[in-house]
Residue frames as a rotation matrix with the C-alpha (Angstrom) as fourth column:
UNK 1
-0.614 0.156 -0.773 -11.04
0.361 0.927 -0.099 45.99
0.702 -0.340 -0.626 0.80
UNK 2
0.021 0.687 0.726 -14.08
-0.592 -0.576 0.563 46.56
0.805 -0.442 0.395 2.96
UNK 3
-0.472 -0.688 0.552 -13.95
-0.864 0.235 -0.446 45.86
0.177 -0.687 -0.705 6.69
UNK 4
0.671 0.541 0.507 -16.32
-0.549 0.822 -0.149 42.57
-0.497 -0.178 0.849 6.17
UNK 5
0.601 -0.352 -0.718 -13.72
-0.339 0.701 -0.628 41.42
0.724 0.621 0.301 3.62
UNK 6
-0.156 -0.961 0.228 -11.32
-0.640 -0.077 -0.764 42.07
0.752 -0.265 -0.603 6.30
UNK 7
-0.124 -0.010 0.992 -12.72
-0.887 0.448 -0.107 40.12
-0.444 -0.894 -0.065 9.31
UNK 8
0.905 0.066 -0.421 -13.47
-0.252 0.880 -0.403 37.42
0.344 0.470 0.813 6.65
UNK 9
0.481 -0.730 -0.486 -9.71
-0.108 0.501 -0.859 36.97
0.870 0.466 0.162 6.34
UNK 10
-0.304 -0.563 0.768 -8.91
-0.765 -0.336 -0.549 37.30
0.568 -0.755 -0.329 9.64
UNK 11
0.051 0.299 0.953 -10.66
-0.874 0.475 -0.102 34.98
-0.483 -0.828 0.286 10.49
UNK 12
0.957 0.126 -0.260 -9.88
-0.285 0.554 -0.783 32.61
0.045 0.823 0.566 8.21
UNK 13
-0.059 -0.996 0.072 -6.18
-0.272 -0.053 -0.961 33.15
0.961 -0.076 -0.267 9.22
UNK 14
-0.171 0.185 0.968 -7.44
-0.985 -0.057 -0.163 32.79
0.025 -0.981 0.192 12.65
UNK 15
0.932 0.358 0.050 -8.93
-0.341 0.918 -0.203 29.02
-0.119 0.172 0.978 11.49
UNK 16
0.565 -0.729 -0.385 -5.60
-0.027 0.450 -0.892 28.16
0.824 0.515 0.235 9.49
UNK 17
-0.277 -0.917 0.288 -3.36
-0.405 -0.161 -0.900 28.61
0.871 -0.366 -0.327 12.42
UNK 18
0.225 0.437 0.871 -5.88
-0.827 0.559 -0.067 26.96
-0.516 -0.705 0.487 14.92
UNK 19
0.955 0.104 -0.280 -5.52
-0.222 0.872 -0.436 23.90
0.199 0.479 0.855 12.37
UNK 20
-0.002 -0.985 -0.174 -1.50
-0.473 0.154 -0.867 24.38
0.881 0.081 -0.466 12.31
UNK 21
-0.303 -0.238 0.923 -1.67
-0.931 -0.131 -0.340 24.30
0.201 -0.963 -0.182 16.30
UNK 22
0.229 0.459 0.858 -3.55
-0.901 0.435 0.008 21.10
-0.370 -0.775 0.513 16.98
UNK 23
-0.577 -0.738 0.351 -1.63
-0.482 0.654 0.583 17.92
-0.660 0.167 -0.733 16.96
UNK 24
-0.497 0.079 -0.864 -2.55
-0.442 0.834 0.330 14.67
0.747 0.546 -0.380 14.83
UNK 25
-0.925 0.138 -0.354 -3.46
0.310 0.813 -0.494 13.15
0.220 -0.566 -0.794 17.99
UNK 26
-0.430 0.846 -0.314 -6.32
-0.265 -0.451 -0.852 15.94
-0.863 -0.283 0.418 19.39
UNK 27
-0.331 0.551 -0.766 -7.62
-0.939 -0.271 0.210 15.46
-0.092 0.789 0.608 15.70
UNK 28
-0.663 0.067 -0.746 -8.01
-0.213 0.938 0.274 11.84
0.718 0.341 -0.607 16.21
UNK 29
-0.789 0.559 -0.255 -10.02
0.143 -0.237 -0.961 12.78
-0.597 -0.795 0.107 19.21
UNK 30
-0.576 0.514 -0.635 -11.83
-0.641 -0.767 -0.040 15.06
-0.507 0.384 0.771 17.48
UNK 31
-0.584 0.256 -0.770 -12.24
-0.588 0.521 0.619 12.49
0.560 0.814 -0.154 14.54
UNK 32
-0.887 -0.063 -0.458 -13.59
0.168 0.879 -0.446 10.05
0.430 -0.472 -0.769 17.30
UNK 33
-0.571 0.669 -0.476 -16.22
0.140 -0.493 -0.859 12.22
-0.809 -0.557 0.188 18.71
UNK 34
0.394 0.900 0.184 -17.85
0.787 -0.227 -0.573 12.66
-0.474 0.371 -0.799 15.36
UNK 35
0.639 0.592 -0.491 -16.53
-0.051 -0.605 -0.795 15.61
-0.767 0.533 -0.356 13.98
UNK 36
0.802 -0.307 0.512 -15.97
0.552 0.708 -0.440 15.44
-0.227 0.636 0.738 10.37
UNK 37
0.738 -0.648 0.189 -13.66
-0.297 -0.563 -0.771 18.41
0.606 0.513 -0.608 9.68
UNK 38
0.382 -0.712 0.589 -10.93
-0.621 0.274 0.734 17.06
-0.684 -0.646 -0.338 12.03
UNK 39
0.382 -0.320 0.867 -10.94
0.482 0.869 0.108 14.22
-0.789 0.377 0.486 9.72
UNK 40
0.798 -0.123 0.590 -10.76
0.590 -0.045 -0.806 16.42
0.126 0.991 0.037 6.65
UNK 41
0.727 -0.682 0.084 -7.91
-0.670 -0.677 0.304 18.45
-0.150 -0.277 -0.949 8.40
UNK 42
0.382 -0.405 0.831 -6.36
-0.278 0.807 0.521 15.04
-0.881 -0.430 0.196 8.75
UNK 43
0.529 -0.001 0.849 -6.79
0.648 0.645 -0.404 14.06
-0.547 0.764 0.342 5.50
UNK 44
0.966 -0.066 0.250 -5.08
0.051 -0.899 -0.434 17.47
0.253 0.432 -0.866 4.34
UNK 45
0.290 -0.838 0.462 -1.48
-0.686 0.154 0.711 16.60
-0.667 -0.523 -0.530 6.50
UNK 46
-0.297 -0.790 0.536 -1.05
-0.516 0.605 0.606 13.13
-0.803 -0.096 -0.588 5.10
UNK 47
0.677 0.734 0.062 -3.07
-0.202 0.266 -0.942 12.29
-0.708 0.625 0.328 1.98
UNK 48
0.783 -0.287 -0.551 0.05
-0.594 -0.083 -0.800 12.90
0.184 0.954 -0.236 -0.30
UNK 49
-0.407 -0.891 0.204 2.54
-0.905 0.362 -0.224 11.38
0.126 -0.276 -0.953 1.64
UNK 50
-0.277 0.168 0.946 0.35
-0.277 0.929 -0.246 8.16
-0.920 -0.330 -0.210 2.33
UNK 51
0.852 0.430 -0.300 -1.01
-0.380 0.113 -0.918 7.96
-0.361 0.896 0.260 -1.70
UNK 52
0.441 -0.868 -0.227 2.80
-0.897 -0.420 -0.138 8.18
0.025 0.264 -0.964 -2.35
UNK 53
-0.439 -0.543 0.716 3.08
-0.825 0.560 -0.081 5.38
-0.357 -0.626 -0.693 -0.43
UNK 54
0.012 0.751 0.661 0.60
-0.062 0.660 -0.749 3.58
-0.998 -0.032 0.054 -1.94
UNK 55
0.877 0.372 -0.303 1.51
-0.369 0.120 -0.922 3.94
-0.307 0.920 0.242 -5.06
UNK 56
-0.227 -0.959 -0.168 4.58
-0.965 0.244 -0.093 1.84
0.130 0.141 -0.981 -4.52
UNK 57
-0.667 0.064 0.742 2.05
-0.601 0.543 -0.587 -0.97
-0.440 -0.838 -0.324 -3.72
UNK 58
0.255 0.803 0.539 -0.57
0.678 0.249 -0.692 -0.86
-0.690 0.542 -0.481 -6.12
UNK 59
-0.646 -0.314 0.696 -1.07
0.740 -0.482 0.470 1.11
0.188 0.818 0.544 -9.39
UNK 60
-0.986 -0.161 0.035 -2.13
0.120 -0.847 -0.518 4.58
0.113 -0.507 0.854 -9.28
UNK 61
-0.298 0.949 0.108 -6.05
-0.520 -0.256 0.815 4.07
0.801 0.187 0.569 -9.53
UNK 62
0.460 0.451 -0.765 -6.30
0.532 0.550 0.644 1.57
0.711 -0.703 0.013 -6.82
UNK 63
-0.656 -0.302 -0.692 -4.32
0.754 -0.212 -0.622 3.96
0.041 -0.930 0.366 -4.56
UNK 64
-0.763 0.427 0.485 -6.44
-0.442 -0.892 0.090 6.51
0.471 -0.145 0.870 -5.14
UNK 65
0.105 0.880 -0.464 -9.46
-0.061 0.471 0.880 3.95
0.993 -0.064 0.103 -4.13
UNK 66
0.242 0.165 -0.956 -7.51
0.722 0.628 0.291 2.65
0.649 -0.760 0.033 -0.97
UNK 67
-0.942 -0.282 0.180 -6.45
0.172 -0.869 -0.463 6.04
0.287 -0.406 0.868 0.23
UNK 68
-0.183 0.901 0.392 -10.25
-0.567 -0.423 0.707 6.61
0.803 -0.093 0.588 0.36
UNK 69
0.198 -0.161 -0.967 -10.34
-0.021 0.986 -0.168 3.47
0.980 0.053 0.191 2.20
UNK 70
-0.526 -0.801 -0.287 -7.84
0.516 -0.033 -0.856 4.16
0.675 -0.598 0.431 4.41
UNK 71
-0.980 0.059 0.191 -9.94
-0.165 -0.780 -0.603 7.37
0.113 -0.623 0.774 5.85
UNK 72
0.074 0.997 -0.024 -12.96
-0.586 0.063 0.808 5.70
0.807 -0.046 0.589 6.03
UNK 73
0.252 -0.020 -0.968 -11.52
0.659 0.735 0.156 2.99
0.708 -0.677 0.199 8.34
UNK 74
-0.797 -0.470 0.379 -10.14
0.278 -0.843 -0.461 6.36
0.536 -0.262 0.803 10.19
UNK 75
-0.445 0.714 0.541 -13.60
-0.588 -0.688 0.425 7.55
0.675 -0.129 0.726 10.59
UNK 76
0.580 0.574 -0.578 -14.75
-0.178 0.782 0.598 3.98
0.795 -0.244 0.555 12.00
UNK 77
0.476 -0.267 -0.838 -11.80
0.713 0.674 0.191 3.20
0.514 -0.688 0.512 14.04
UNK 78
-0.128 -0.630 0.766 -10.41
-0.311 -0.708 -0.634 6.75
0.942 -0.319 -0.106 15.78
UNK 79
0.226 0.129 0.966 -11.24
-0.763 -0.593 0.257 5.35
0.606 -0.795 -0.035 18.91
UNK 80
0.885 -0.446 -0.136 -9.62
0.463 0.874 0.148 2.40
0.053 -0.194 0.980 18.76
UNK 81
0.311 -0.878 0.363 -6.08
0.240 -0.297 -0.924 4.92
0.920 0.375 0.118 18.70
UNK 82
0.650 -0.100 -0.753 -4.00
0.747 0.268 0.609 4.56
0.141 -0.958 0.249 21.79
UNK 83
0.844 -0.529 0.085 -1.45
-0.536 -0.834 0.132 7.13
0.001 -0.157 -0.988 21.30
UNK 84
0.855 -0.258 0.450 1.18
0.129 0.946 0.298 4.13
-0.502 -0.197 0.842 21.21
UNK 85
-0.336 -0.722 0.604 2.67
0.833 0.071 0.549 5.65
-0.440 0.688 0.578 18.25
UNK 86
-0.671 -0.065 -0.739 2.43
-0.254 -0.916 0.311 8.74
-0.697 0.396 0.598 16.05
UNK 87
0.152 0.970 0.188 -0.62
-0.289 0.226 -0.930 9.16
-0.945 0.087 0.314 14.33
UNK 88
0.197 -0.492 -0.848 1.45
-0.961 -0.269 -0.068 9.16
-0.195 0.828 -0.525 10.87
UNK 89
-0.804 -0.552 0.221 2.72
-0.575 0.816 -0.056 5.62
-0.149 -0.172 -0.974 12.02
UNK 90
-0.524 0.478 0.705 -0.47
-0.166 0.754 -0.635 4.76
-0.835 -0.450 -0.316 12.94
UNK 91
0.751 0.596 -0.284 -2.54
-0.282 -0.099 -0.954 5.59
-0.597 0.797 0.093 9.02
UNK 92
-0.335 -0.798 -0.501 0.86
-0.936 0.218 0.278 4.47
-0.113 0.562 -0.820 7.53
UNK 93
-0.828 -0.030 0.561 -0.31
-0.071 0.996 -0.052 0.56
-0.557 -0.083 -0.826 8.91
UNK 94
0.231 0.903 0.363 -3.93
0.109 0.347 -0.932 0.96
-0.967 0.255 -0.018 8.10
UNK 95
0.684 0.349 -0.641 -3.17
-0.675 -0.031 -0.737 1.97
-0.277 0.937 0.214 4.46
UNK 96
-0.629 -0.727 -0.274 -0.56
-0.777 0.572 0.265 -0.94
-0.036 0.380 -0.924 4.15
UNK 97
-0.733 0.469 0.493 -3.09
0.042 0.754 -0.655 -3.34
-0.679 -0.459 -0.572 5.49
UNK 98
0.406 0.866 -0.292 -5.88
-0.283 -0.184 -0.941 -2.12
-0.869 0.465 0.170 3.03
UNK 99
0.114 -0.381 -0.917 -3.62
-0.993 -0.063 -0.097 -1.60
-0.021 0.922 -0.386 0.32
UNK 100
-0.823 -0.501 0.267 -2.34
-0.526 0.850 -0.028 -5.88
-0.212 -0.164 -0.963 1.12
UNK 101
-0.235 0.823 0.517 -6.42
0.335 0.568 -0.752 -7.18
-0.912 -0.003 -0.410 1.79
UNK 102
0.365 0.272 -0.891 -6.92
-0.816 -0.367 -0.446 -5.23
-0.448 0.890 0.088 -1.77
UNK 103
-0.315 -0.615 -0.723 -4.43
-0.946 0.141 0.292 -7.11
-0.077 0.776 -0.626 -3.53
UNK 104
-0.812 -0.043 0.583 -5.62
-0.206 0.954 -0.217 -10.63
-0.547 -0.296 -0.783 -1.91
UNK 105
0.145 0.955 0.259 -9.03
-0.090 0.274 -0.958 -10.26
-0.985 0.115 0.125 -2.74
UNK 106
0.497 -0.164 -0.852 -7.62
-0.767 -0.542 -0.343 -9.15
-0.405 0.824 -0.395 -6.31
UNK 107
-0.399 -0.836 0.377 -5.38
-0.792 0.521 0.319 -12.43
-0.463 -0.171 -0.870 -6.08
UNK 108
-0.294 0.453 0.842 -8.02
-0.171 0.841 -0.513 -14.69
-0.940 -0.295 -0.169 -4.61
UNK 109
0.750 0.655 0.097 -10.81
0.036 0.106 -0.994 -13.70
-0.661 0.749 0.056 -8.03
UNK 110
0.229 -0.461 -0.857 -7.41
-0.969 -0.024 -0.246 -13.68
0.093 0.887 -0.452 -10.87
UNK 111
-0.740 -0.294 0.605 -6.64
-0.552 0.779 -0.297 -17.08
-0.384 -0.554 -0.739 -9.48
UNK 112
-0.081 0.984 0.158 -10.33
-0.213 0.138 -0.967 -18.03
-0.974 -0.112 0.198 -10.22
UNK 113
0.665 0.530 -0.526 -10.64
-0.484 -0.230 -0.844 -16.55
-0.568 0.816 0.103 -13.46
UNK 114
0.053 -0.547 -0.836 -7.59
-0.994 -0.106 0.006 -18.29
-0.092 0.831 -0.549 -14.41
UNK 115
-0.712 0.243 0.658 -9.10
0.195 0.970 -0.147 -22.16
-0.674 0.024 -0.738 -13.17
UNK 116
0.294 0.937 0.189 -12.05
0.148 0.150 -0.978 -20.93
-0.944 0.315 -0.094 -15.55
UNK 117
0.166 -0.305 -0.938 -9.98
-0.843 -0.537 0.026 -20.59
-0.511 0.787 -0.347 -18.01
UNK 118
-0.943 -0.313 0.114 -10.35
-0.220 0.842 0.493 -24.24
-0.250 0.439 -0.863 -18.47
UNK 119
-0.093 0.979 0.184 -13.81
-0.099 0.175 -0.980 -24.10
-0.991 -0.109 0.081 -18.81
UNK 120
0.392 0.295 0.872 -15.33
0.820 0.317 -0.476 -25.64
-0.417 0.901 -0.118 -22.50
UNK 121
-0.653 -0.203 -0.730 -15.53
-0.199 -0.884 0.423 -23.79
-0.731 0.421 0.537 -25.38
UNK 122
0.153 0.854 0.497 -18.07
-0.459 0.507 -0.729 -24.32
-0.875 -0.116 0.470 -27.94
UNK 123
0.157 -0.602 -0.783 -15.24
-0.977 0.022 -0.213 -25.57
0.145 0.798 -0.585 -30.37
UNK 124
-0.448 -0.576 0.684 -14.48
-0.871 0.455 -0.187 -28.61
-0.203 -0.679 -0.705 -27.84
UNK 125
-0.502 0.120 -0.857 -15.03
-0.122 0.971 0.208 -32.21
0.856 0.209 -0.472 -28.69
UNK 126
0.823 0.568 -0.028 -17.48
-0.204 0.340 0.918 -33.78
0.531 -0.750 0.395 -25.85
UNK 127
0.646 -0.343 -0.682 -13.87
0.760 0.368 0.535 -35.19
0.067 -0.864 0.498 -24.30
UNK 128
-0.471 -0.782 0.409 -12.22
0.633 -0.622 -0.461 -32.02
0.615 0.041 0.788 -24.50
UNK 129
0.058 0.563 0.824 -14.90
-0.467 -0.714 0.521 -30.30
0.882 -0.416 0.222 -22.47
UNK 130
0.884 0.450 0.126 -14.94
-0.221 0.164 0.961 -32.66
0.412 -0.878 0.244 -19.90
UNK 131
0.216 -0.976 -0.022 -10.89
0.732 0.177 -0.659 -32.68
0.647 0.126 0.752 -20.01
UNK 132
-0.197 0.057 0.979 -11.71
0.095 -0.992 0.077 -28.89
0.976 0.108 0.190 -19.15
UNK 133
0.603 0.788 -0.122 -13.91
-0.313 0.375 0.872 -29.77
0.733 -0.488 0.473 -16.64
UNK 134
0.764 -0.340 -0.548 -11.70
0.571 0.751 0.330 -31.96
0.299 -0.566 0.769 -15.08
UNK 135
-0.361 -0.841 -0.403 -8.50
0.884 -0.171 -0.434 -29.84
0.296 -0.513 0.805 -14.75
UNK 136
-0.130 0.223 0.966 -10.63
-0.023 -0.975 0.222 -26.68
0.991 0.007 0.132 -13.25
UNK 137
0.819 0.569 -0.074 -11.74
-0.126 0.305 0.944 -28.72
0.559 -0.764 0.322 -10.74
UNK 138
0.562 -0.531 -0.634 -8.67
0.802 0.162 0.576 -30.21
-0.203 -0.832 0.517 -9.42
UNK 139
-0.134 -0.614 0.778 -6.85
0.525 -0.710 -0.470 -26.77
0.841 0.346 0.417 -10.24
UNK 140
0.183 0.594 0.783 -9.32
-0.316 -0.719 0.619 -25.10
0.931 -0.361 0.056 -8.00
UNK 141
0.856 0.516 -0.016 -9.09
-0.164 0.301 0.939 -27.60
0.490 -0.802 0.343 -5.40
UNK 142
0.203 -0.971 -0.126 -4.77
0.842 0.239 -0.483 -27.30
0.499 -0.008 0.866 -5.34
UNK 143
-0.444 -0.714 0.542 -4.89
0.518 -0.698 -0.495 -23.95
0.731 0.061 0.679 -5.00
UNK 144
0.432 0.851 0.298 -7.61
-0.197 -0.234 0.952 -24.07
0.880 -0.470 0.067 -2.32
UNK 145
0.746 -0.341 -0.571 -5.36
0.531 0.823 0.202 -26.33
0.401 -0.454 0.795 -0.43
UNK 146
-0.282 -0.957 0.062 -2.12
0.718 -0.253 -0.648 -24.03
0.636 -0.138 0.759 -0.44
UNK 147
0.028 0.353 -0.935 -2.35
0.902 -0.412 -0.129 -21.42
-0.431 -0.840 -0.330 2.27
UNK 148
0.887 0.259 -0.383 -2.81
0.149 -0.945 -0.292 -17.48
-0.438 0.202 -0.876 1.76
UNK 149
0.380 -0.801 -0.462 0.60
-0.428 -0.595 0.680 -16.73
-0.820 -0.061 -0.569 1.91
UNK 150
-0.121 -0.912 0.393 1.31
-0.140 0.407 0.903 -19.09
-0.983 0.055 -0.177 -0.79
UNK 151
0.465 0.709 0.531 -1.45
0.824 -0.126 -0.553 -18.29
-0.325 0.694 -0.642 -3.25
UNK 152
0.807 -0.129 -0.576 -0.03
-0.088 -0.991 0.098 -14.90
-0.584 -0.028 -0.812 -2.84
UNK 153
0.186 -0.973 -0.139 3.36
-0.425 -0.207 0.881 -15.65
-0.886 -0.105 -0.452 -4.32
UNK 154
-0.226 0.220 0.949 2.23
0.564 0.824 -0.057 -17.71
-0.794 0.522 -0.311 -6.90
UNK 155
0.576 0.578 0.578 0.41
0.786 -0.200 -0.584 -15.13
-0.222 0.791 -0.570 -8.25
UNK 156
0.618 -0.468 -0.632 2.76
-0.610 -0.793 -0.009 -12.28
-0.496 0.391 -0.775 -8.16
UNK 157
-0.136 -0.990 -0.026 5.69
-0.573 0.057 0.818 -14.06
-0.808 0.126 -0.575 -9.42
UNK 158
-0.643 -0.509 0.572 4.31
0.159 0.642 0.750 -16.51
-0.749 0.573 -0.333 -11.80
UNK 159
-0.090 0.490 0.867 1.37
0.956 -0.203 0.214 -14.64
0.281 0.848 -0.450 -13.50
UNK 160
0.845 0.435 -0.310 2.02
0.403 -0.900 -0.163 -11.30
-0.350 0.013 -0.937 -12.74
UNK 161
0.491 -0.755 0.434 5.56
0.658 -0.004 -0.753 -11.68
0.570 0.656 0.495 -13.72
UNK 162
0.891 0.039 0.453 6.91
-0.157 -0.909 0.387 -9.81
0.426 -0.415 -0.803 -10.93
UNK 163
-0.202 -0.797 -0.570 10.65
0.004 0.581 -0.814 -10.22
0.979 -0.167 -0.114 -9.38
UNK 164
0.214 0.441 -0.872 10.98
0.844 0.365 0.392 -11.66
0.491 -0.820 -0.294 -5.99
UNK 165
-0.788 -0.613 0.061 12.37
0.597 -0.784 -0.168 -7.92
0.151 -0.096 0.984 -5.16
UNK 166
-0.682 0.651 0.333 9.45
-0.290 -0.659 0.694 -6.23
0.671 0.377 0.638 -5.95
UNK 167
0.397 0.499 -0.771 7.29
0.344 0.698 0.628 -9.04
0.851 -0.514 0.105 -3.91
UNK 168
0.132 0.069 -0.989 9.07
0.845 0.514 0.149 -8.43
0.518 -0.855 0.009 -1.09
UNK 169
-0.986 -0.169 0.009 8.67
0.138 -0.833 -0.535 -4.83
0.098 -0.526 0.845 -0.91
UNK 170
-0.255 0.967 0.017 4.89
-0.422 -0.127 0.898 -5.08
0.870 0.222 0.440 -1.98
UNK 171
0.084 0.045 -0.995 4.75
0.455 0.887 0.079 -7.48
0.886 -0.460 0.054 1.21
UNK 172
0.577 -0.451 0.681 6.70
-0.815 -0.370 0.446 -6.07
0.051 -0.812 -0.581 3.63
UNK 173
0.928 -0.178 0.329 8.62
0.037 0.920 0.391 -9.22
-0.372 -0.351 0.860 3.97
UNK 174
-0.122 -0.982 -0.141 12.72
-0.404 -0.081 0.911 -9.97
-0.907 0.168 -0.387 3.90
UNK 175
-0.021 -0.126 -0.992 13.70
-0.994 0.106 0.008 -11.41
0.104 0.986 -0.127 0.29
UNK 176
-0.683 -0.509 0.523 14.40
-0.728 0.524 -0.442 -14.32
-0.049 -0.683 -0.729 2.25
UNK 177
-0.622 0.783 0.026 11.12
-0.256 -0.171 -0.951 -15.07
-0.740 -0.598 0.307 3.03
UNK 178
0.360 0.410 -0.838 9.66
-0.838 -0.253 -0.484 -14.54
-0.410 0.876 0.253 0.20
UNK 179
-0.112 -0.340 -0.934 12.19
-0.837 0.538 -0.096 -17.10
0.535 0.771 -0.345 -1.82
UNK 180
-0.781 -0.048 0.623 10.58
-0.573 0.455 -0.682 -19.75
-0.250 -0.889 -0.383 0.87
UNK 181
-0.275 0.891 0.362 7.97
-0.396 0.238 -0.887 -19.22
-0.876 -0.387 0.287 0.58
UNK 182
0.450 0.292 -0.844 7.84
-0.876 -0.037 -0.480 -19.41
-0.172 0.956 0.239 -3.51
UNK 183
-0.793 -0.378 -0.478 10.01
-0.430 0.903 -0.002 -22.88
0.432 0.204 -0.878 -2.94
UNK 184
-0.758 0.311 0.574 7.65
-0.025 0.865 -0.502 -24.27
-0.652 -0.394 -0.647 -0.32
UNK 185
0.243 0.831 -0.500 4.38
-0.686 -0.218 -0.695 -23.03
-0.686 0.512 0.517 -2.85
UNK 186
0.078 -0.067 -0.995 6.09
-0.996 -0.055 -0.075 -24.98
-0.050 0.996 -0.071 -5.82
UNK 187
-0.927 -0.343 -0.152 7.10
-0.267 0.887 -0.377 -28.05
0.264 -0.309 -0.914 -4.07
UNK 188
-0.593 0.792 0.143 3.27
-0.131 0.080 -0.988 -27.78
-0.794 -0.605 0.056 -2.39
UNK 189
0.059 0.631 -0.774 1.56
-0.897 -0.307 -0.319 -27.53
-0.438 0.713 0.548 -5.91
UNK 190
-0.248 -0.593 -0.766 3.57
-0.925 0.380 0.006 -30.03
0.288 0.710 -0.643 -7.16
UNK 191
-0.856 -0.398 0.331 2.44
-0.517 0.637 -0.572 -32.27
0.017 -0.660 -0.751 -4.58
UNK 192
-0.215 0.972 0.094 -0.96
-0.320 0.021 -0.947 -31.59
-0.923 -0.234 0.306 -4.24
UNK 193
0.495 0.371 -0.786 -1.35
-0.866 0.288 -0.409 -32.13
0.074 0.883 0.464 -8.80
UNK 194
-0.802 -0.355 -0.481 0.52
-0.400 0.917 -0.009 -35.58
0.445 0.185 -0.876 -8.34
UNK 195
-0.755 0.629 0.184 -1.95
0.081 0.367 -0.927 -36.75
-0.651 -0.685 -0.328 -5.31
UNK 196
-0.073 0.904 -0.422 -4.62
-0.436 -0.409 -0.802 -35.75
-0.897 0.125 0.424 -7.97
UNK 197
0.085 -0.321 0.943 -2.87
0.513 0.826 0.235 -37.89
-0.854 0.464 0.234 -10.61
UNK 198
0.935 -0.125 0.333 -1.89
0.172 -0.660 -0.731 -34.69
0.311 0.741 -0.595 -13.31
UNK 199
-0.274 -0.922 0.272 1.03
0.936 -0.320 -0.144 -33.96
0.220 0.216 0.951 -14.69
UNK 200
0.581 0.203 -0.788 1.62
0.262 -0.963 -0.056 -30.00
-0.771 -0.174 -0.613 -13.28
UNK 201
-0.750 -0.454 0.480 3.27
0.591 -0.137 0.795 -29.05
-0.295 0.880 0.372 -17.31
UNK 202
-0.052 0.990 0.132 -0.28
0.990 0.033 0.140 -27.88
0.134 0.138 -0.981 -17.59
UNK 203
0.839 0.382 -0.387 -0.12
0.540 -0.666 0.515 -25.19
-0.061 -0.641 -0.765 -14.74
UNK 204
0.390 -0.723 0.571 2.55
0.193 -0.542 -0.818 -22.24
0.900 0.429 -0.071 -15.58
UNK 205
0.788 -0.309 0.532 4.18
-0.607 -0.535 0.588 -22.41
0.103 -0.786 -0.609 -12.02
């Protein structure tokens, strides 16, 4: 070994143990000021343990997306961190929160695609298209009506086929809760396709 290899490694060992030393918090400084290796130091601590975490939430390709996510909102918001909590605590929330607005948006457009599933076909009789027609519209406009929280339940449980177990870890929310919320959603659907003058036999909920 020649004595350039050596101060390489020394100094390299010198880096690694500066990284060991400085907290979670100074790196969120750091991360705040601009600089990016703080962030990638960051991302080196807690990537596996927050992916991990995320892949109890989503399947394993979208955690790998929101994990990316996650440290981009990092990069944007480090100076919005009060110190309030541990920085662990604090990239634990943001990657629940991402990982949650993922799934809605994911909700909102399967929801969609499944009122366009009444759309024609060119197989359809002139009153079978406009049959079509007709229940997309007031589909769309039921499930426009119900609130977030009850779209949400709808879709895990009655077309994703999930149990209310699963929901209410994927949530965060007691079981409780959850089985509310999936009564008040059914009673609400139910309400909203009478007022619209359809039988709900139609709609798989």
């Amino acid at each position: 070994m020649t004595a350039g290899d050596s101060r390489s490694n020394a100094t390299a060992d010198a880096q690694a143990k500066n990284e060991i030393r400085i907290s979670d918090e100074a790196l969120v400084r750091s991360i705040a000021a601009g600089n990016r290796i703080a962030l990638k130091v960051l991302y080196a601590r807690h990537h596996a343990r927050l992916y991990r975490f995320l892949q109890r939430m989503v399947d394993d390709a979208t955690a790998e997306d929101v994990l990316n996510e996650v440290f981009l909102q990092v990069w944007r918001r480090a100076e919005q961190f009060q110190g309030q909590s541990q920085v662990a605590t604090w990239l634990m929330a943001i990657a629940r929160f991402t990982a949650i607005s993922h799934c809605r948006r994911r909700t909102e457009m399967q929801l969609d695609e499944r009122a366009a599933a009444f759309i024609e076909d060119s197989a359809d009789s002139p009153a079978a298209s406009m049959d079509k027609r007709e229940r997309k519209a007031v589909l769309q406009k039921c499930l426009a009506k119900l609130t977030p929280h009850h779209r949400e339940v709808i879709d895990l449980i009655y077309y994703q086929g999930k149990k209310i177990e699963e929901v209410a870890r994927f949530i965060g929310a007691p079981v409780n809760t959850i089985k509310t919320r999936m009564h008040h959603a059914r009673n609400r659907m139910a309400l909203l396709l009478a007022e619209a003058g359809v039988d709900r036999t139609w709609v798989a909920i």
